[in-house]
C-alpha positions in Angstrom: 204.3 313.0 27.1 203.4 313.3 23.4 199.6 314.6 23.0 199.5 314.2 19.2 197.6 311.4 17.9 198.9 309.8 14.8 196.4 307.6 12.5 197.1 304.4 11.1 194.3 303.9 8.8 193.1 300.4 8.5 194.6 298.0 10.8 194.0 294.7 12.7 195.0 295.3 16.4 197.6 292.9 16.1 198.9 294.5 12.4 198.8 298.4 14.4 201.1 297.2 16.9 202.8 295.4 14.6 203.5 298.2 12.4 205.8 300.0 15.4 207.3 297.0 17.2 209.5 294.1 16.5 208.4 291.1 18.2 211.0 288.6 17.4 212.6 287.9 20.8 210.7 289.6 23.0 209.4 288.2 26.0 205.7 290.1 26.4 202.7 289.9 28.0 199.3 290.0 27.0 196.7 290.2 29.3 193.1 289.7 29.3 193.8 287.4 26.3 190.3 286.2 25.5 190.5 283.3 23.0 194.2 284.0 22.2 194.2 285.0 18.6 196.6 288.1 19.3 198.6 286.4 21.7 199.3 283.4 18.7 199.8 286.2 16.1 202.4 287.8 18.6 203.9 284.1 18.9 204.1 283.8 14.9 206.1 286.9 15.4 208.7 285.8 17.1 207.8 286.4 20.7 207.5 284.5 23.9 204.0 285.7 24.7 202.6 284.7 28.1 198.8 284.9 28.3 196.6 286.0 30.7 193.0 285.0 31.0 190.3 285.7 33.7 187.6 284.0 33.0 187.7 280.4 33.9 185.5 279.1 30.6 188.2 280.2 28.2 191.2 279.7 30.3 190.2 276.6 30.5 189.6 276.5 26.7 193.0 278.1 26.3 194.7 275.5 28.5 193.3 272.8 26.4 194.2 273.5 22.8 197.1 272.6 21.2 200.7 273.1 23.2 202.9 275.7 21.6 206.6 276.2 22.2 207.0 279.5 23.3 203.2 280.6 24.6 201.8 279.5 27.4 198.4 280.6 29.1 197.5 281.2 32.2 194.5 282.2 34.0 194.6 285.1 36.4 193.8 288.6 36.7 195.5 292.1 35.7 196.4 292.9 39.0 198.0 290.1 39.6 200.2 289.5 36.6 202.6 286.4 36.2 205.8 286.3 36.4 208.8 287.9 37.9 209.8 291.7 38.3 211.5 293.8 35.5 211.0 290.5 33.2 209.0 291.3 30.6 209.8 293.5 27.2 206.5 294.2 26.7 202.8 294.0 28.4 199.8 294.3 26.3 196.2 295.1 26.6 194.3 294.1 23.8 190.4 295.4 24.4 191.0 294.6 28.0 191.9 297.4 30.2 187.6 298.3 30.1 186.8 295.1 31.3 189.2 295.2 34.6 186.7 296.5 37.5 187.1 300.2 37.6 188.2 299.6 40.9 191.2 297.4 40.2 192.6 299.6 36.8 195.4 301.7 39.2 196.4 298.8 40.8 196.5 296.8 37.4 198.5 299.4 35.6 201.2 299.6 38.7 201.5 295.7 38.4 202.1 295.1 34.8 205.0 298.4 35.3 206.3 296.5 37.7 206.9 293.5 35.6 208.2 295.4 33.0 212.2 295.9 32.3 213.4 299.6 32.5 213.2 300.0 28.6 209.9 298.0 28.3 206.3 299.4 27.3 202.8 299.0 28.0 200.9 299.1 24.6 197.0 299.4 25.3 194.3 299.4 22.4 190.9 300.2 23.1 187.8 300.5 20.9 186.3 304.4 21.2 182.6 304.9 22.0 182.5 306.8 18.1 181.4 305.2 15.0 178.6 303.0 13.9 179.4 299.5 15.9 178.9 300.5 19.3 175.3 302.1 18.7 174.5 298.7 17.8 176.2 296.5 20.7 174.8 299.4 23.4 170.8 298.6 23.9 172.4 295.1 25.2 176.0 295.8 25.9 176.7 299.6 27.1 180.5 300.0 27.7 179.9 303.8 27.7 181.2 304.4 31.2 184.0 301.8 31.5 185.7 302.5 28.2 185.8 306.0 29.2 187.3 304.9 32.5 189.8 303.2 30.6 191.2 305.9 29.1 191.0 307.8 32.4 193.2 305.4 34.0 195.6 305.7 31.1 195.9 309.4 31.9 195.8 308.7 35.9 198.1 305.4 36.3 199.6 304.9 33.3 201.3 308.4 31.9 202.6 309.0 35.2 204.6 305.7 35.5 206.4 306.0 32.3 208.9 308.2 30.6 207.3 308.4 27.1 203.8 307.8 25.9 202.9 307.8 22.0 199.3 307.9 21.0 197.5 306.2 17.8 194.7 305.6 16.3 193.2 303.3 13.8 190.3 302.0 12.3 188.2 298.3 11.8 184.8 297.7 9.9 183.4 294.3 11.4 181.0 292.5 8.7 178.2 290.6 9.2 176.5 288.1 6.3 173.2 288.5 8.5 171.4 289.8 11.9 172.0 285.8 12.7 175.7 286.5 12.4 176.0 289.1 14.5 173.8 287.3 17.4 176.0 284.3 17.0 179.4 286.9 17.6 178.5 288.7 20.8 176.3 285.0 22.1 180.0 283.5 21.8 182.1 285.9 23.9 182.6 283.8 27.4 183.3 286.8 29.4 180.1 288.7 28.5 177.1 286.7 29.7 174.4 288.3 27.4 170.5 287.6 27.1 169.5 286.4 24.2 166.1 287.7 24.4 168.1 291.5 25.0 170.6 290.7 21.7 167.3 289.9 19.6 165.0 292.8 19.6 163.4 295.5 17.2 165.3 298.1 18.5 169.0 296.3 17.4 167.5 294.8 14.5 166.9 298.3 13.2 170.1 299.5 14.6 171.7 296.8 12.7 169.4 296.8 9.6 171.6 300.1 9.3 174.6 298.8 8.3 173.6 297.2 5.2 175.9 297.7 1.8 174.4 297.3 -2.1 176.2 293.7 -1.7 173.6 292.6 0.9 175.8 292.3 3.7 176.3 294.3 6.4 179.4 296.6 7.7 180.1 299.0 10.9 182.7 301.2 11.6 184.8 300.9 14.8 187.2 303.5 15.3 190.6 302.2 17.7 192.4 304.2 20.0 196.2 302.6 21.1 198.9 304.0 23.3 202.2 303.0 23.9 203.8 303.7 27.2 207.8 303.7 26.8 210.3 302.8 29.8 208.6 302.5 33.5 210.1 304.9 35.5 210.3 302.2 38.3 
């Protein structure tokens, strides 16, 4: 297994992945899809992408928009992936392995490896508990404790399942016009049921006021952390 971490700079999570693999062809994954931005950027790449949602609002949501050859979406749960063993050429966790109960991670991780073809690979990118963004999202939103059991399953279920594993990281720096902006961003997320009256208080308001540039709007840094699991040892 290779320790060193390599940095990518500035990256979308999509455009990090991106910048190792070929996609055109490949018959991947992605699950824990969210809204399905990276799994249609993976499908304008050339991939069949199937994609996995758990939360019944935005599977359905996913369901209903506009068919695509090529992509489908499909709402389950990590440790029960789709489709048929040793068929996929890739599986992808896109800020999803933290939000898989603790619980269910080692028996996630063994069920994507299973689905994956003997020269396949897991690629996981999660955001780190550094930088400026998180001390904002935390009085409301604290993913302390499950992102670092994220990377704890990595070490645990993942490593010891395949033959290679390559480690990156890369950075983001979400912007914000205004406080309202920011409220509107983490109200919208389907899979996080937040209190308003928790997102809107002094204490993230200051947090937040933090981030403001000479330009008047304001920008956070969210460091990334990706690894890519090579060839399930089966």
């Amino acid at each position: 297994m290779n320790d060193i971490m390599r940095d990518l700079g500035v990256k979308s999570d999509f455009n990090a992945i991106a910048s190792l693999i070929d996609f055109s062809g490949r018959h991947v994954l992605d699950v824990g899809c969210g809204p399905g931005k990276v799994a249609r950027e993976l499908h304008g790449a050339g991939a069949i992408v199937v994609a996995l949602e758990p939360d019944p609002i935005q599977a359905e949501r996913n369901r209903a928009a506009a068919p695509l050859d090529g992509l489908a979406f499909v709402e389950g749960r990590a440790e029960h992936p789709p489709g048929a063993d040793a068929s996929y050429d890739g599986v992808l966790f896109f800020r999803s392995l933290h939000h898989v109960p603790v619980s269910a991670m080692e028996p996630a991780l063994a069920a994507v490896a299973r689905k994956m073809k003997r020269d396949g690979f897991l690629c996981v990118i999660e955001p780190s508990v550094t930088g400026t963004h998180f001390p904002v999202m935390r009085p409301f939103h604290d993913e302390t404790s499950v992102r670092i059991a994220a990377q704890r399953a990595l070490d645990l279920y993942a490593a010891p399942r395949f033959a290679r594993r390559e480690r990156y990281a890369f950075r983001q720096f979400p912007r914000y016009v205004d406080f309202a902006a920011f409220v509107s961003r983490v109200m919208g997320q389907t899979f996080n049921n937040h209190d308003r009256e928790r997102v809107e208080t002094d204490e993230v308001r200051k947090l937040f006021e933090a981030g403001r540039t000479a330009a008047g709007d304001f920008v956070f840094e969210q460091p990334m952390l990706m690894d890519v699991f090579w060839s399930p040892a089966g």
